[in-house]
C-alpha positions as a printed NumPy array, in Angstrom:
array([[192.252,  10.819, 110.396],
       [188.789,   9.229, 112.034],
       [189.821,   7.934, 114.986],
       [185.981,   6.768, 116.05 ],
       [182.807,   7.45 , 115.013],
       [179.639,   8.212, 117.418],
       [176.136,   7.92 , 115.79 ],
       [172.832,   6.145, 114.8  ],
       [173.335,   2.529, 113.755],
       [171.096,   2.939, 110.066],
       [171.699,  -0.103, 108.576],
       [173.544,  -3.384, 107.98 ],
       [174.596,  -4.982, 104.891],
       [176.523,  -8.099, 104.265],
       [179.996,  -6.86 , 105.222],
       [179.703,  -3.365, 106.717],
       [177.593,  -1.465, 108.977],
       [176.067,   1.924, 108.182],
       [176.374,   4.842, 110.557],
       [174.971,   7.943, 110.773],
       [176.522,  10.392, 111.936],
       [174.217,  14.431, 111.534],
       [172.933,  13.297, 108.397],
       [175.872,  11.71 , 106.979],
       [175.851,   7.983, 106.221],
       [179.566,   6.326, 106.923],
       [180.177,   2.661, 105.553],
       [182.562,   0.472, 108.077],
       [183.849,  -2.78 , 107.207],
       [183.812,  -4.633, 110.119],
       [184.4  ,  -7.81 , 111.293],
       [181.375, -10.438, 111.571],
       [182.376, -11.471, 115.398],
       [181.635,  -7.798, 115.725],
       [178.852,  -6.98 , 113.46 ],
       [177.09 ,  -9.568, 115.509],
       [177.419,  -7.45 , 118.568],
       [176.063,  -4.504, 117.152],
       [172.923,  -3.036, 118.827],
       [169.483,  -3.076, 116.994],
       [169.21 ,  -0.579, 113.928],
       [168.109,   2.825, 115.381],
       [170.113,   2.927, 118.492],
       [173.483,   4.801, 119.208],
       [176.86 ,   3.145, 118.408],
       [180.053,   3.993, 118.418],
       [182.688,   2.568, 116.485],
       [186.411,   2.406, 116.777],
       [187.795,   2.816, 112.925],
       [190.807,   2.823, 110.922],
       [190.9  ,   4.927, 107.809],
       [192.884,   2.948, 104.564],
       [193.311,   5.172, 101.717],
       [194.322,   3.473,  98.408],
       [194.745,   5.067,  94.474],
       [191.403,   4.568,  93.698],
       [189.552,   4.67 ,  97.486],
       [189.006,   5.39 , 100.846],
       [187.597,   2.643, 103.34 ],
       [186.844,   2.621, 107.16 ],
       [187.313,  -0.402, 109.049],
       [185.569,  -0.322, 112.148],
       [185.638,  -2.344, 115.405],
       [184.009,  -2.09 , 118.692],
       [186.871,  -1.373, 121.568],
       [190.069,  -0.39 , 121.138],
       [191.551,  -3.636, 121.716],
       [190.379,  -4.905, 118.57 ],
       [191.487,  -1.71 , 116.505],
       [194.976,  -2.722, 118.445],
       [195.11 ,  -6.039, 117.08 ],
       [193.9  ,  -5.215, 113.475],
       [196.509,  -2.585, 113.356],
       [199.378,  -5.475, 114.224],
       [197.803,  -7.73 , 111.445],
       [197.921,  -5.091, 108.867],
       [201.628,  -4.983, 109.791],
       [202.696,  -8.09 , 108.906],
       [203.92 ,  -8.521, 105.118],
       [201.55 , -10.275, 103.013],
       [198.141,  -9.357, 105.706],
       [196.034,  -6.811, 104.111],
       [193.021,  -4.854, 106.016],
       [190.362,  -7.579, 104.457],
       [192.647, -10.259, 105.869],
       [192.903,  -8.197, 108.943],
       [189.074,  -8.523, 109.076],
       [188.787, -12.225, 108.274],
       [191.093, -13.234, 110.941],
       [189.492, -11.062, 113.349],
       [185.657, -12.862, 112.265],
       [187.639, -15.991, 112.921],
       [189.064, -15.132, 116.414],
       [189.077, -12.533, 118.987],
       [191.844, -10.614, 120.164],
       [193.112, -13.118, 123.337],
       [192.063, -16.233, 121.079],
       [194.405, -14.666, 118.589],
       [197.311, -13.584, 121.303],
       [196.755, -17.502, 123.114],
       [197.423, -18.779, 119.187],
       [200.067, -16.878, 118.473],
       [202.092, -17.857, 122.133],
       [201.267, -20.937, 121.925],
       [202.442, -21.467, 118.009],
       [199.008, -22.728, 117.034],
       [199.125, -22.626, 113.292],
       [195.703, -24.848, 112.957],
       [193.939, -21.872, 115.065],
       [195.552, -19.428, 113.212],
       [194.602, -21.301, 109.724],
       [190.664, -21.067, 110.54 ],
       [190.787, -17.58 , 109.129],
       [189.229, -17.642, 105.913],
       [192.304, -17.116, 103.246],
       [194.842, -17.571, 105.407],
       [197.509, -20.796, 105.033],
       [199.947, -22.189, 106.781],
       [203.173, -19.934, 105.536],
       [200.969, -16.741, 106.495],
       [200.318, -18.099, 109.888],
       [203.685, -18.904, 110.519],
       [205.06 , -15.665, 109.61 ],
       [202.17 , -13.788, 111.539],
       [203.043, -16.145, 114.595],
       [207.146, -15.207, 114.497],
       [206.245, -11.43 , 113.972],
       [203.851, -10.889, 116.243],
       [204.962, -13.331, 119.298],
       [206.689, -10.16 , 120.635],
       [204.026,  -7.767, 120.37 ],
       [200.776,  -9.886, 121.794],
       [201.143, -10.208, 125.346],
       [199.535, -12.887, 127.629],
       [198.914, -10.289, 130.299],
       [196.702,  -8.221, 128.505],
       [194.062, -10.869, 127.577],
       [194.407, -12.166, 131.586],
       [193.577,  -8.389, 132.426],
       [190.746,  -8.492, 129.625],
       [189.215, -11.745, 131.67 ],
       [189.833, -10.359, 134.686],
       [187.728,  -7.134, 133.978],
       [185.043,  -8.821, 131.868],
       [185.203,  -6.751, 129.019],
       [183.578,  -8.925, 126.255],
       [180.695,  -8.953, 128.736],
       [177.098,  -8.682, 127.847],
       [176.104,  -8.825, 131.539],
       [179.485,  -6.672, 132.812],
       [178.777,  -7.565, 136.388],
       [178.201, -11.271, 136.244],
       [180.967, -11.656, 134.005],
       [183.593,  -9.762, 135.385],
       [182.922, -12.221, 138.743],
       [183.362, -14.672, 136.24 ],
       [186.958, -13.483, 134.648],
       [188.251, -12.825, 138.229],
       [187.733, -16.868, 138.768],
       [189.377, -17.706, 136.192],
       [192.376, -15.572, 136.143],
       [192.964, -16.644, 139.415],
       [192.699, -20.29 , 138.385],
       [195.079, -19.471, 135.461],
       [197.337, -18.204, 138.278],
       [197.13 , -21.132, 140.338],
       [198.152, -23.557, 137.602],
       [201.005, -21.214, 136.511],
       [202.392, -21.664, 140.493],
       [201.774, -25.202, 139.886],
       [204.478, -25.37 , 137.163],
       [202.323, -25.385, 134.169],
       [203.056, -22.841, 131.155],
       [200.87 , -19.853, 131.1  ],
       [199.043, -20.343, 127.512],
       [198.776, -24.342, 127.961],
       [196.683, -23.058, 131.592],
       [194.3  , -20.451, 129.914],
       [193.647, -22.6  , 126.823],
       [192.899, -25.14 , 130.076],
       [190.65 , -22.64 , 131.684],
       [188.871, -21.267, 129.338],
       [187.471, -24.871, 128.36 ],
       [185.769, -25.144, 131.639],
       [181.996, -23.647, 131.941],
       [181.176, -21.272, 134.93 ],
       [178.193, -21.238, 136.487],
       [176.87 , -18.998, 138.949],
       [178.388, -21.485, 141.593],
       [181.305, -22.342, 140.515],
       [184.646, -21.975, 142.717],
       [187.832, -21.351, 141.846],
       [188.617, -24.785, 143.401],
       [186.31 , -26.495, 140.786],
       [187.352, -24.411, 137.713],
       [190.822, -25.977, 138.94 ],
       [190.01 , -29.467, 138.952],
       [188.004, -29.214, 135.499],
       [190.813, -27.791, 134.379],
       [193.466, -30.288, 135.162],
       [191.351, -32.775, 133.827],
       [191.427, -31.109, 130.843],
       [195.069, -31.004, 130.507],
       [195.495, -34.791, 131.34 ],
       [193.846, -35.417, 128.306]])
């Protein structure tokens, strides 16, 4: 089994990226959120990648943290949600957008996915509600990791999680106060106190 690969980022076609890895030239399907992520052709990458074998071929699906190889494993795991499927939902929406759809029984969200309808979002949702966790994409703010300035960003996550917090003590439910949060724009000097008030005005709507 390939559990990651580590090489030279040689090319990019429409739906996969090309690595090299000593001389040998791996194809990844991955998904466009993260294929528009990807370094520069020519510099080092390394890839997180799931190995389907069918009848008639093998195929690597790639992603770039573990997180996302997480969450495409879950999606492959629901009846009827294939590895392209997998992909497609994953182009559509990132790990915590796809954990804050599932908790919060957003179908629509769920339904932006290219080839996905309502009866596949709604099983996905009931099998899955158990398995995605709220904490983990508070942690994932918290720490920054989507960040392309790590510092700056994780500064940034720290606010809001503990404005997410704050609105949780206040009695509101934990995915209604993310989806809240996450709606407000942070700015070098922004406060907690103002992410709040944004926030709740937000929710009022």
């Amino acid at each position: 089994m390939i559990s990651y690969l580590r090489g030279v980022l040689a090319a990019l076609e429409e739906d996969k990226a090309i690595i090299d890895v000593g001389g040998v030239g791996y194809g990844v399907f991955m998904p466009g959120r993260a294929m528009g992520k990807l370094p520069p052709v020519g510099r080092e990458v390394k890839i997180h990648t799931y190995l389907n074998v069918k009848e008639d071929a093998m195929q690597l699906y790639g992603f770039l943290t573990r997180d996302d190889l997480t969450v495409f494993r879950l999606l492959i795991g629901v009846n009827g949600i294939g590895p392209k499927g997998g992909l497609g939902i994953l182009s559509a929406l990132s790990p915590d957008d796809l954990r804050f759809a599932v908790l919060s029984n957003d179908v629509k969200a769920i339904c932006a996915a290219p080839g996905i309808g309502k009866k596949t979002a709604e099983k996905m949702i009931l099998e899955l509600r158990d398995k995605l966790k709220l904490e983990d994409a508070l942690d994932h703010i918290a720490a920054g990791t989507e960040a392309e300035v790590p510092g700056e960003t994780a500064v940034y996550g720290e606010i809001q999680s503990e404005a997410v917090q704050a609105l949780v003590a206040l009695g509101y439910g934990s995915t209604e106060a993310l989806k809240a949060v996450r709606k407000v724009e942070i700015q070098e000097s922004t406060e907690v106190e103002d992410v709040l008030k944004l926030a709740l005005k937000y929710m009022a709507l």
